[in-house]
C-alpha positions, 0 to 999 in steps of 0.5 A: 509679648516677647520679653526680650521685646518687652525689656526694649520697648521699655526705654522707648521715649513716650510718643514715639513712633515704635512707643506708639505702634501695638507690641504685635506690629512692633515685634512685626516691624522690628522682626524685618529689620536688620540691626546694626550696632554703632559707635559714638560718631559714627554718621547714621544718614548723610544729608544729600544722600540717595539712600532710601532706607528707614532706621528705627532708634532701637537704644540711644540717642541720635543728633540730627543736622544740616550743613548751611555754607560749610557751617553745621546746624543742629536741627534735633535731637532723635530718641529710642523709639524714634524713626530716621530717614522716613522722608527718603522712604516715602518720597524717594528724594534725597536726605534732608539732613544728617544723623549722627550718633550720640553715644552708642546707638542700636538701630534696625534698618529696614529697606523702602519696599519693605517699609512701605508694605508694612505701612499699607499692610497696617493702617494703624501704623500708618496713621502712626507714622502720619502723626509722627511727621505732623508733629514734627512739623508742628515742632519746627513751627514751634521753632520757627515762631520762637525765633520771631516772637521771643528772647534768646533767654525764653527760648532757650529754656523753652527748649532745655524743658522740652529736652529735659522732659523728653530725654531727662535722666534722674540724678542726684543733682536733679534731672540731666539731660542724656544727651551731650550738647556743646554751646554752639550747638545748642546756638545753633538751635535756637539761632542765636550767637554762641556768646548769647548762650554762654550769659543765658546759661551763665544767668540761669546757673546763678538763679540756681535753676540749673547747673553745667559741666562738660557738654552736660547740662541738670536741670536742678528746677524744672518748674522754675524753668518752665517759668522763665519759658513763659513769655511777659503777659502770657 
């Protein structure tokens, strides 16, 4: 394997799409790719566009939201290794939501004909990309069935263990989530009122679970959080 390619592939997220291909399909992959470099800001996808490209998340992280009566909803977070705008390429239809970049972001933009021969010429990959849009169904039933079932609280740190894990970052202070989230945007997430969040976040930091700045959250123990995620008799 190329060592430059090796040295990327190193930073992708476990799980991931192109973390989960074979190092040949993914040199292959990226090989036809046209790489583009992008500033913090800068909007990736448009929900409603026609577009049908894909990006592949070669370095950084990604917000992914939908606008909802002129008010912005942020749906997930995208990290390296992920793949963006895979619905449009296989069904042709327009944008389901938009992709802005968190910090600076390197990704490859591959075209629709081109994604869709690579997947027909490598069942692998494929079957890899099936397992990818599965589980993001599967993450927004998640969601879903903590909104109906479960207190703002135990959402929300349900939510903060997974970003943790997912796209932590080991500091000094414990494991900081690398990607900025306002409160309203972690509101939006979980479907709650920003005030909630601010008491939720308040009684965590007093429990010394965890600790907060500007747009940044440590998660100083991790197990503790994971047991205030656990719901009362599960």
């Amino acid at each position: 394997m190329d060592a430059e390619f090796a040295k990327t592939a190193a930073h992708w997220a476990p799980g991931s799409f192109l973390a989960k291909l074979s190092p040949q399909d993914g040199a292959e992959l990226l090989g036809q790719c046209v790489r583009r470099r992008l500033a913090p800001g800068t909007t990736m996808l448009r929900e409603g566009d026609t577009s049908t490209h894909v990006e592949l998340l070669i370095q950084g992280f990604v917000k992914v939201t939908n606008l909802v009566d002129d008010a912005e909803f942020l749906m997930a977070i995208r990290m390296p290794g992920d793949i963006l705008g895979e619905m449009a390429a296989i069904t042709g239809r327009p944008r389901m939501a938009t992709v802005t970049s968190c910090g600076r972001v390197t990704s490859g933009v591959l075209a629709r004909g081109a994604f869709q021969r690579f997947l027909r010429g490598h069942p692998d990959a494929a079957m890899n990309m099936a397992a990818t849009m599965g589980e993001r169904l599967r993450w927004a039933n998640q969601r879903r069935t903590d909104f109906g079932a479960y207190s703002a609280e135990v959402r929300l740190t349900r939510l903060l263990a997974e970003m943790a894990t997912a796209c932590g970052r080991r500091t000094d202070d414990g494991l900081t989530i690398g990607v900025a989230l306002s409160q309203p945007e972690l509101a939006s997430m979980i479907g709650v009122a920003e005030a909630t969040i601010q008491k939720a976040l308040r009684d965590l930091r007093a429990d010394g679970v965890l600790r907060t700045g500007y747009r940044r959250i440590t998660i100083v123990d991790l197990d503790r959080l994971r047991t205030v995620g656990e719901p009362a008799g599960s």
